[in-house]
N, C-alpha and C positions, 0 to 999 in steps of 0.2 A: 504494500500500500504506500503511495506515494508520501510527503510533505506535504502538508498544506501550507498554499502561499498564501498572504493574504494580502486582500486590495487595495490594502490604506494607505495611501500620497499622503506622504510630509505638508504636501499646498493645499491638505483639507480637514487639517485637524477640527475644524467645525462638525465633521460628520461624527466621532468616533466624540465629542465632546458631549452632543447630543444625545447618544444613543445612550453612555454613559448615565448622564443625568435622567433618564428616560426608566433605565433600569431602575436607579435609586426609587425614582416616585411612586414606578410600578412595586419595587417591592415593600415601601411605607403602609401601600393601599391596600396589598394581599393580609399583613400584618394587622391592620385598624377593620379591612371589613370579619377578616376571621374571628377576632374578638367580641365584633358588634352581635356578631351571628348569637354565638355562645351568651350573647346579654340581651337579646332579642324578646319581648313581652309574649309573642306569642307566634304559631309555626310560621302563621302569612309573612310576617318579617323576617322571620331567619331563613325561610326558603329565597326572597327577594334579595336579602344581603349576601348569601350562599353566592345564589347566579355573579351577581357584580365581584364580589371575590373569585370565582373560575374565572370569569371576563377578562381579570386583572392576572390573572398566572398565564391565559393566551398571551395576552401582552409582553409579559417580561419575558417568555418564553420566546416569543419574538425578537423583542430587542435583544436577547441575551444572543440569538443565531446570527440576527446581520450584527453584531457588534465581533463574534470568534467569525465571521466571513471577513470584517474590513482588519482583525487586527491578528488573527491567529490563534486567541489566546483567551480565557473565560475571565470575566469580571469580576474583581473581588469589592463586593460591595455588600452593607449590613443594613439591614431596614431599622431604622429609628424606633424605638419603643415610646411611644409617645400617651401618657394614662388620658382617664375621661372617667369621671367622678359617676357618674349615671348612663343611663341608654342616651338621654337627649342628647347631657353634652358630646357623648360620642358621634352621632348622629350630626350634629354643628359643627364639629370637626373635621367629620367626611364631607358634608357640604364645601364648607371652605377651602378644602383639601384638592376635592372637583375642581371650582374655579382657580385654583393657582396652577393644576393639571394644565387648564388650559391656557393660560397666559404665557406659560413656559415654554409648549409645546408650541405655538405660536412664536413665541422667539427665536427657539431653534429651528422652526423651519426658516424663518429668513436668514439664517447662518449658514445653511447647510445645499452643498449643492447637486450630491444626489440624487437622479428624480425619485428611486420609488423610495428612498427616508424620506424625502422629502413627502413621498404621499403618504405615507404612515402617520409620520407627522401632522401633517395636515387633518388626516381621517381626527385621529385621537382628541386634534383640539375643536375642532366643528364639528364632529357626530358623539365620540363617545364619552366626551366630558359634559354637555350637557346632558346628554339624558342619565347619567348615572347622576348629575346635579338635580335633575329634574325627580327621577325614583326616589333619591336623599329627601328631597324637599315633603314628597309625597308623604312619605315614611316620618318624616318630622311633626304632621301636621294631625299625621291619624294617631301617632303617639303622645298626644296630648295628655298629659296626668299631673291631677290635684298628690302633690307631697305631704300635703299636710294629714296629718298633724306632727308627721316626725321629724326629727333634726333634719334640715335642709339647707344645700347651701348651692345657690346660683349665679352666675352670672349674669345679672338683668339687664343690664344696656344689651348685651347680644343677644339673649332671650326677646325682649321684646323686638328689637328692630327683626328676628329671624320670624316673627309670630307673623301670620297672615289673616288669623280669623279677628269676625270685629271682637270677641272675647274669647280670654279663655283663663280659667282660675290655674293659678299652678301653686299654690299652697293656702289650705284651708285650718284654720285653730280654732282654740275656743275663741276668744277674745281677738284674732284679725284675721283677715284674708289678702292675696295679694293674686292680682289679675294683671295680663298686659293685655292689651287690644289696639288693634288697628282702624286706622281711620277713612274712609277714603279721598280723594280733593273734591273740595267743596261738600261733603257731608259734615255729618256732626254726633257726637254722642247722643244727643237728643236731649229735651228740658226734661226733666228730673226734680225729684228731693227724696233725701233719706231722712225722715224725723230723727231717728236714733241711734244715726251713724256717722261720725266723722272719715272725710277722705282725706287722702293724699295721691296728689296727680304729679307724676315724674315724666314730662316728653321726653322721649328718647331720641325721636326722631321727625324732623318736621317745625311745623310753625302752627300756631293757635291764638285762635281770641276766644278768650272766656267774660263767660257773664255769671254773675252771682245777683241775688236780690232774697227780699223776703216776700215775695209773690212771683206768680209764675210772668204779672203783668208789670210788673215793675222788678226790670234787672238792674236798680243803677247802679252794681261795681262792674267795671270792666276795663282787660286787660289783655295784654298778648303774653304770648311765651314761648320759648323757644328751648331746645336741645339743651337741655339740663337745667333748664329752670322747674321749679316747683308749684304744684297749685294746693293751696290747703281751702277744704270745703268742709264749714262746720257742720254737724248735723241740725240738719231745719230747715237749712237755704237752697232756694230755687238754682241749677245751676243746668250750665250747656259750655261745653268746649266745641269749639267748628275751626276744621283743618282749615287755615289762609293757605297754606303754602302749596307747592307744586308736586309735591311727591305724599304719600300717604303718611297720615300722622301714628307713630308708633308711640304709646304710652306704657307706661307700669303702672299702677292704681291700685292702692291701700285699701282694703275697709277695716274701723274697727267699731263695731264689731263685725263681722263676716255680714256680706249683705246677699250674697249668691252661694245657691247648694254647693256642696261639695264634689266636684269635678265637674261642673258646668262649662262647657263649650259652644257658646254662638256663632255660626263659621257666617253671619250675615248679621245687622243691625235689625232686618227683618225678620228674622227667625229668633231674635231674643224680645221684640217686641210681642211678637205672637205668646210667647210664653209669659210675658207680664213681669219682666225684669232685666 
């Protein structure tokens, strides 16, 4: 059996750079979706995470052949052990993980001058990063779960700006609850009062004007707010937040005491209206 030569020009070290880092990310993604699998709430999601994990060994098993074709020689590379506190934030991880997939992969094809790396390249950042971004998202959104009442600890500015329904509680107690929710542009929370509950409104994301009053027909406090400003709403006061801005308003939002059941999810402002909360 012959030597193998292998076809890698000194004048393209972009190719074998590429494939390299290509390897790396593939083997991050085998690592983060295998775990998610084994932390999965129930089979619909660990069969879904399962597939995107074989997806992801196609891959490196790929990069790993044209990279011993350009260089001779197999890649010594280690996949990052990178923790996640819960299913979700593992789940936000792989999200995010997706889109820098593609950003990357997107760079190195404009390095690289090989056509078919380059089409590999190309495929992975326009077809197979979204939609494995797209599945992640899906997966994030049916995963929805109230924490409460046990120790919990989250990341809320990326929880909310990740959340897409207009509500959804993610930790329930005796004495408080905490909901994020999404806003659309130009909607609004809608006019409201809780007699016996004080809030607290955290934007996370976006731009707001709020109204307070003690009738629903006389609001005279009002105010804007913006990304990491705070709204405090005493209990008794008429109150409405409405997205000004151009992109959807992502909020966090207090109650104390708890004003909504425990694991409540409104994936529409019209579907929590219909239920009377």
């Amino acid at each position: 059996m012959g030597k193998h030569i292998p076809i890698y020009e000194e004048q393209d070290p972009g190719t074998v750079d590429a494939l390299l880092s290509a390897i790396g990310r593939e083997a991050a993604a085998i690592e983060l979706y295998s775990r998610l699998a084994d932390a999965a709430p129930n089979p619909t999601h660990r069969n879904q995470l399962q597939q995107i994990a074989d997806n992801k060994k196609q891959h490196f098993n790929q990069f790993v052949h044209l990279y011993f074709t350009f260089t001779g020689a197999y890649p010594n590379c280690r996949s990052a052990y990178t923790p996640f506190r819960d299913y979700g934030e593992g789940l936000d991880m792989a999200l995010a993980a997706e889109w820098d997939n593609c950003r990357d992969y997107r760079s190195s094809f404009r390095h690289v001058r090989h056509p078919f790396v380059r089409h590999i390249l190309w495929h992975a950042a326009e077809t197979e990063a979204p939609i494995h971004a797209q599945r992640i998202r899906s997966l994030r959104s049916d995963a929805a779960t109230d924490y409460g009442p046990q120790p919990y600890v989250a990341h809320l500015h990326q929880a909310a700006k990740q959340n897409e329904t207009y509500r959804t509680t993610m930790w329930t107690g005796t004495y408080l609850q905490m909901t994020v929710m999404s806003i659309p542009v130009g909607d609004d929370i809608g006019l409201e009062i809780h007699p016996e509950t004080d809030q607290f409104i955290r934007v996370e994301k976006g731009e707001a004007f709020v109204q307070m009053g003690d009738s629903r027909d006389r609001l005279n406090f009002e105010a804007t707010a913006k990304e990491g400003d705070a709204i405090l709403v005493p209990a008794g006061k008429w109150h409405n937040v409405t997205n000004t801005g151009q992109t959807p308003l992502k909020v966090t939002v207090l109650y104390a005491p708890p004003h909504h059941p425990h694991g409540t999810v409104h994936k529409t402002k019209a579907e929590a209206m219909a239920t009377g909360t």
